[in-house]
RODO-2510 file (C-alpha; in nm, 4 decimals, decimal comma):
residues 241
     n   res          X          Y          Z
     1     x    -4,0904    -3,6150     0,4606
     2     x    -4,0069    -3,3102     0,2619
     3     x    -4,1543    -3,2799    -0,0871
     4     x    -3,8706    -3,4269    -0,3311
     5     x    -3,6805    -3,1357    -0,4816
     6     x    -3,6986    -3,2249    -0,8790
     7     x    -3,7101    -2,9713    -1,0883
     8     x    -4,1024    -2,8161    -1,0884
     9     x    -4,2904    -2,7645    -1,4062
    10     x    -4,5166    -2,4327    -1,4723
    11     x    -4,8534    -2,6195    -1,3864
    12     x    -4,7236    -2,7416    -1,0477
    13     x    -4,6027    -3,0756    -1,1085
    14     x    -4,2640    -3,1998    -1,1676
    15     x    -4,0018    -3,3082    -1,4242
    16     x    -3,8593    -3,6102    -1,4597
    17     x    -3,6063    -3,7537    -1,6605
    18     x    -3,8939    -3,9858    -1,8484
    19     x    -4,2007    -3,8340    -1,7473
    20     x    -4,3712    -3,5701    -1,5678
    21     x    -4,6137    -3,5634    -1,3396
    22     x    -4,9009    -3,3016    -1,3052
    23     x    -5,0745    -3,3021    -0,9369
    24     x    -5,3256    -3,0116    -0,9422
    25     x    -5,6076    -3,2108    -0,8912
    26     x    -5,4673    -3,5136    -0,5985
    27     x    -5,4689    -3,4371    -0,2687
    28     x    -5,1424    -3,5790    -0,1762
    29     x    -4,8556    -3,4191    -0,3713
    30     x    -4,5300    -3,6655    -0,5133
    31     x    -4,3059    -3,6787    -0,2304
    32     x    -3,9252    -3,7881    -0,1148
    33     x    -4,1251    -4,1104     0,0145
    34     x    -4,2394    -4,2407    -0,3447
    35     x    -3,9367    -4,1887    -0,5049
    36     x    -3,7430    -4,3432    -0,2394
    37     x    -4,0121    -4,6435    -0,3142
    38     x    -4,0295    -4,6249    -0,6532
    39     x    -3,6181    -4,6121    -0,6927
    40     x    -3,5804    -4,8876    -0,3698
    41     x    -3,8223    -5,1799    -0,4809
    42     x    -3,6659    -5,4282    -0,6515
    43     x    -3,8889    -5,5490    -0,9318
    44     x    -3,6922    -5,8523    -1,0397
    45     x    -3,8491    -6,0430    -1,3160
    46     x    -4,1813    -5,9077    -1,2187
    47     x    -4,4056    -5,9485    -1,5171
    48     x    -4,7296    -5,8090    -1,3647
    49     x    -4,7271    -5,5289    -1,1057
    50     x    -4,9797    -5,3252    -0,8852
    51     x    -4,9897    -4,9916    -0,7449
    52     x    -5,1802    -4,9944    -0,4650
    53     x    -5,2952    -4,6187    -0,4009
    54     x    -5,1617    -4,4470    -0,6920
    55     x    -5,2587    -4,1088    -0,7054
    56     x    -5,0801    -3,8899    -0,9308
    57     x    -4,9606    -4,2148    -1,0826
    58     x    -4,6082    -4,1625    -1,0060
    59     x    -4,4721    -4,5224    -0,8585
    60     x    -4,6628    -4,7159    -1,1744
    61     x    -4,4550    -4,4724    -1,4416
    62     x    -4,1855    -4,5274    -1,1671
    63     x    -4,2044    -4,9325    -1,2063
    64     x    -4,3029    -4,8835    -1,6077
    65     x    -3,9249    -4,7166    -1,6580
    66     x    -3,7562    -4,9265    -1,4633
    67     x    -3,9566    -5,2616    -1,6097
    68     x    -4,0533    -5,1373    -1,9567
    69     x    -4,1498    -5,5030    -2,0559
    70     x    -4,3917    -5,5635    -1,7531
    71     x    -4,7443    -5,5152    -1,7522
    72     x    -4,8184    -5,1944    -1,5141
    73     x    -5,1765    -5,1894    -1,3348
    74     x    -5,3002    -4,8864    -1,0903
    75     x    -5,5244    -4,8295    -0,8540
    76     x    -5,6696    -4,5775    -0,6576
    77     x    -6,0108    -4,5017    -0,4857
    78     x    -6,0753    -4,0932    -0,5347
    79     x    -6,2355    -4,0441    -0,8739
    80     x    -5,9941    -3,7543    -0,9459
    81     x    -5,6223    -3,8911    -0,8653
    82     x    -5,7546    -4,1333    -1,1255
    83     x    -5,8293    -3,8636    -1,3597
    84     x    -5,4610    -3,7180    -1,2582
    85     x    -5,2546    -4,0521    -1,3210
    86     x    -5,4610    -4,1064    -1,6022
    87     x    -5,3930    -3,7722    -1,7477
    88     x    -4,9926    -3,8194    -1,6489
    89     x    -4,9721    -4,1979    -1,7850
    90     x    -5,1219    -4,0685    -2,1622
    91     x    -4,8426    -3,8020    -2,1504
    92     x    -4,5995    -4,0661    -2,0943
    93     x    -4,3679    -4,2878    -2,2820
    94     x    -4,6235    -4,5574    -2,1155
    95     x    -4,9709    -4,4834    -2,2514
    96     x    -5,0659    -4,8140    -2,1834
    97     x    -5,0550    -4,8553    -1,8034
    98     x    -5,4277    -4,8965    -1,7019
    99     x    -5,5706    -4,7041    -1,4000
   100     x    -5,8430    -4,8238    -1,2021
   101     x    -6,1086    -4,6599    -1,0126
   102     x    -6,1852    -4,8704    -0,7165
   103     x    -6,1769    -4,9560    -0,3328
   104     x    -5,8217    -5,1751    -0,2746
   105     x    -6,0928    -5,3987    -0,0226
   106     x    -6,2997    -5,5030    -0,3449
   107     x    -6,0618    -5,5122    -0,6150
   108     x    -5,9930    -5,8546    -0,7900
   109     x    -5,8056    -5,9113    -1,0864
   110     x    -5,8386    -6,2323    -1,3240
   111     x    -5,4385    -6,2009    -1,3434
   112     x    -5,2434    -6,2750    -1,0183
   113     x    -4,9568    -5,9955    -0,9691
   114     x    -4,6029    -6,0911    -0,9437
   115     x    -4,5184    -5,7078    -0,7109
   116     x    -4,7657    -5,4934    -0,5135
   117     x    -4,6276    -5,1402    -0,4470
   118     x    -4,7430    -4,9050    -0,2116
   119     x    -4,7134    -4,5966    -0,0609
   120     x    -5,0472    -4,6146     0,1609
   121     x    -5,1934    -4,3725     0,3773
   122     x    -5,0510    -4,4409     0,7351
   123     x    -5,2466    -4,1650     0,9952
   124     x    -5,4570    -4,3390     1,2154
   125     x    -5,7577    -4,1735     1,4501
   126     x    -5,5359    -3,8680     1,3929
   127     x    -5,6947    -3,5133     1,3700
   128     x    -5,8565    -3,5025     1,0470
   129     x    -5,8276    -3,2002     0,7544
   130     x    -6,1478    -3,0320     0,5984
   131     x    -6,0417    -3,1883     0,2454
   132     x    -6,2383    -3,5119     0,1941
   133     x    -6,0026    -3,6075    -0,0687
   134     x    -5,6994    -3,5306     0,1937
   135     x    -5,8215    -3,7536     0,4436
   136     x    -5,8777    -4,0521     0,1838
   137     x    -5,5291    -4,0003     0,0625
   138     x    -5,3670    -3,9579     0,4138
   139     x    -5,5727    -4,1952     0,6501
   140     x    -5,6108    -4,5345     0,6923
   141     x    -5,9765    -4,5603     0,6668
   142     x    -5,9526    -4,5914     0,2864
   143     x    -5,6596    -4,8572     0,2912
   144     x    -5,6350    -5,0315     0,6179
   145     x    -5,3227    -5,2125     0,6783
   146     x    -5,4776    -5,5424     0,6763
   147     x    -5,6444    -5,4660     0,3641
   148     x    -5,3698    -5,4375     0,1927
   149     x    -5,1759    -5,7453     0,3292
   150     x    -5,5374    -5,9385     0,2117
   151     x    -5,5106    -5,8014    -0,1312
   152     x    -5,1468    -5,8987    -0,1194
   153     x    -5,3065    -6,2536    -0,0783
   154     x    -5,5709    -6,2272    -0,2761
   155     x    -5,4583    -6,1130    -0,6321
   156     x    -5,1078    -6,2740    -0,5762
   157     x    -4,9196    -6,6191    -0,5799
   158     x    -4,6950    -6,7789    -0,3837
   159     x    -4,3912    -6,5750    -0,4943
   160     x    -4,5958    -6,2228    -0,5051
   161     x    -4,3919    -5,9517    -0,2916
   162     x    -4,5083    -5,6806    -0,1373
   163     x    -4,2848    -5,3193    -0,1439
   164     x    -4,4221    -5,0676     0,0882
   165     x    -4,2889    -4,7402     0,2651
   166     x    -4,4005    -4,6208     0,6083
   167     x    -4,2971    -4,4156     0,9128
   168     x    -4,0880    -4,6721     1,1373
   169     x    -4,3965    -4,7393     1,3937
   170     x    -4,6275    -4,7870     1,1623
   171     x    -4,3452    -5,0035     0,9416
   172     x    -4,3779    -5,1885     1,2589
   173     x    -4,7303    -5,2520     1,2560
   174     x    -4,7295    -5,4055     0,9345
   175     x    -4,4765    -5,6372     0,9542
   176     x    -4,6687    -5,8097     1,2654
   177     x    -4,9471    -5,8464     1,0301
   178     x    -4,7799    -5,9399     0,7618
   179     x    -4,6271    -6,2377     0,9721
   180     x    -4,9935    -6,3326     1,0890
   181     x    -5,0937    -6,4128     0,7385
   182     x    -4,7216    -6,6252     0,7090
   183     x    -4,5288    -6,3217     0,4970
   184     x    -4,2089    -6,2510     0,5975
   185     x    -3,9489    -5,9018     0,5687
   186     x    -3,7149    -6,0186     0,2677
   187     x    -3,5475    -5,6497     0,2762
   188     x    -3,5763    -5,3621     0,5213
   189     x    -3,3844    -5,0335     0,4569
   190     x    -3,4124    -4,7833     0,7439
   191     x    -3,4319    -4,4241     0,5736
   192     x    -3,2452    -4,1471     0,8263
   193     x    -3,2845    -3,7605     0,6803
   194     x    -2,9632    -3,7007     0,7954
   195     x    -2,6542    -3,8569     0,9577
   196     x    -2,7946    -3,7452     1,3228
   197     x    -3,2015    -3,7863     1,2963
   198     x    -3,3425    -4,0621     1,4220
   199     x    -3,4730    -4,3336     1,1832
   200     x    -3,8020    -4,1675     1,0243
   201     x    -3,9005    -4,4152     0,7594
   202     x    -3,8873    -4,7672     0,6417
   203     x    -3,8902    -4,8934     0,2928
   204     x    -4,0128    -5,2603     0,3470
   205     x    -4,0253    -5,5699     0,0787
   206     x    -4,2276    -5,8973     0,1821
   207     x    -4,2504    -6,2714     0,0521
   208     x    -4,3882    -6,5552     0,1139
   209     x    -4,1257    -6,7579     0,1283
   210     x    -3,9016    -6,7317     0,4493
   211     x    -3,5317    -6,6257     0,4807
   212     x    -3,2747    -6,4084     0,5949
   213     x    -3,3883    -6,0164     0,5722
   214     x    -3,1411    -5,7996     0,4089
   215     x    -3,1114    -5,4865     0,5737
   216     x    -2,9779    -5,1389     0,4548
   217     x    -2,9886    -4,7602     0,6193
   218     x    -2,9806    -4,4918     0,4133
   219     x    -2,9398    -4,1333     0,4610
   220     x    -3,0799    -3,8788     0,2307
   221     x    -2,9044    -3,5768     0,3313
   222     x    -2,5431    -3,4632     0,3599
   223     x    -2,4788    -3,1016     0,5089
   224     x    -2,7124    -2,9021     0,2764
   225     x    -2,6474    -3,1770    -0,0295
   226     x    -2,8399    -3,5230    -0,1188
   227     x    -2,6038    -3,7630     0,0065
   228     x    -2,4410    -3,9741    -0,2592
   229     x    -2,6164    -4,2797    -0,1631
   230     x    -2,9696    -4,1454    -0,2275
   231     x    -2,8419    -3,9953    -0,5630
   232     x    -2,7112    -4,3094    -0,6421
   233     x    -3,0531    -4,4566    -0,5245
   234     x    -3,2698    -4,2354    -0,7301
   235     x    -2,9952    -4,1315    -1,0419
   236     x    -3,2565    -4,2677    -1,3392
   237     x    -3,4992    -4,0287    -1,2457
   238     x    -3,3856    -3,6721    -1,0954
   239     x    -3,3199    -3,4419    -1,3749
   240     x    -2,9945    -3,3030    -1,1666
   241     x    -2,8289    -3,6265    -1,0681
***
């Protein structure tokens, strides 16, 4: 989708109500699709929480403003989005969130999470860009989907979600693999960019523990407006809403 519309900054980033984000050095820029995440996921009484992926940083300061009190980890493979969320966490309200450089296939954590968030690269033995640092951020070579359903397993618990936003095939895709390893959909809200597109996204939240998925659409635009559901949605963090 679109890059979000917030308000930009002079060094090509943008403002948020809390906290700005700088992106001059990531390959993939913030976008509608992690604040629709970041806004959507419902933390709960999440105490410890992973972003998967994180590279300007923007769904851990996300997840830090909404859960002030939890304890924010980040993680990303490409030396500089590190660099970038690290730079954007210290000018935060949230100093503390620790980013880590590492592969999401090797990464182990002595603490089991309570939420895993991610807004993972989804193009798959698609035509690739020049940029190196493009193609980690925007194929699935770096983070395949299984990978990150085995880190969901690995450095959670039994009550550990999983939040994730994808295009609706690919959405797809991971919920059959997420049911292989005995997750389950606990909410599904099927993102429309306006009243008369077709379904383009879905913002996904697993668990272990099987029930009844709760299912929402939401549409982002009315006529040449955000429609009042997605400011409603995203209201804590647009500067205009």
């Amino acid at each position: 989708m679109a890059h979000a519309q917030t308000q930009r900054s002079k060094v090509a980033g943008f403002q948020f109500k809390q906290f700005s984000i700088a992106q001059c050095s990531t390959a993939m820029k913030v976008s509608t699709d992690g604040i629709m995440l970041g806004a959507w996921a419902e933390l709960g009484s999440a105490q410890q929480i992973l972003d998967v992926g994180t590279g300007t940083g923007l769904l851990a300061l996300m997840c830090k403003q909404r859960a002030p009190h939890s304890d924010v980890r980040a993680l990303d493979i490409e030396p500089d989005a590190c660099a970038q969320a690290r730079s954007n966490v210290a000018a935060s309200p949230w100093p503390e969130i620790e980013i880590t450089q590492g592969d999401a296939q090797h990464f182990d954590s002595e603490s089991k999470f309570d939420l895993l968030i991610s807004n993972p690269p989804y193009f798959d033995n698609a035509l690739k860009a020049q940029d190196d640092k493009r193609n980690l951020a925007r194929h699935t070579d770096s983070l395949p989907f299984s990978a990150l359903i085995d880190l969901w397993q690995r450095v959670g618990h039994v009550n550990t979600e999983l939040a994730v936003i994808l295009p609706r095939e690919q959405g797809q895709e991971l919920v059959k693999l997420a049911e292989q390893a005995g997750g389950h959909l606990r909410r599904l809200c099927e993102v429309k960019s306006t009243e008369r597109k077709e379904v383009s996204r879905w913002l996904m939240q697993f668990s272990w523990q099987a029930g009844v998925c709760e299912k929402q659409l939401l549409v982002i635009h009315a006529g040449d407006y955000y429609s009042e559901d997605y400011r409603h949605l995203c209201r804590e963090f647009y500067l205009r809403f």
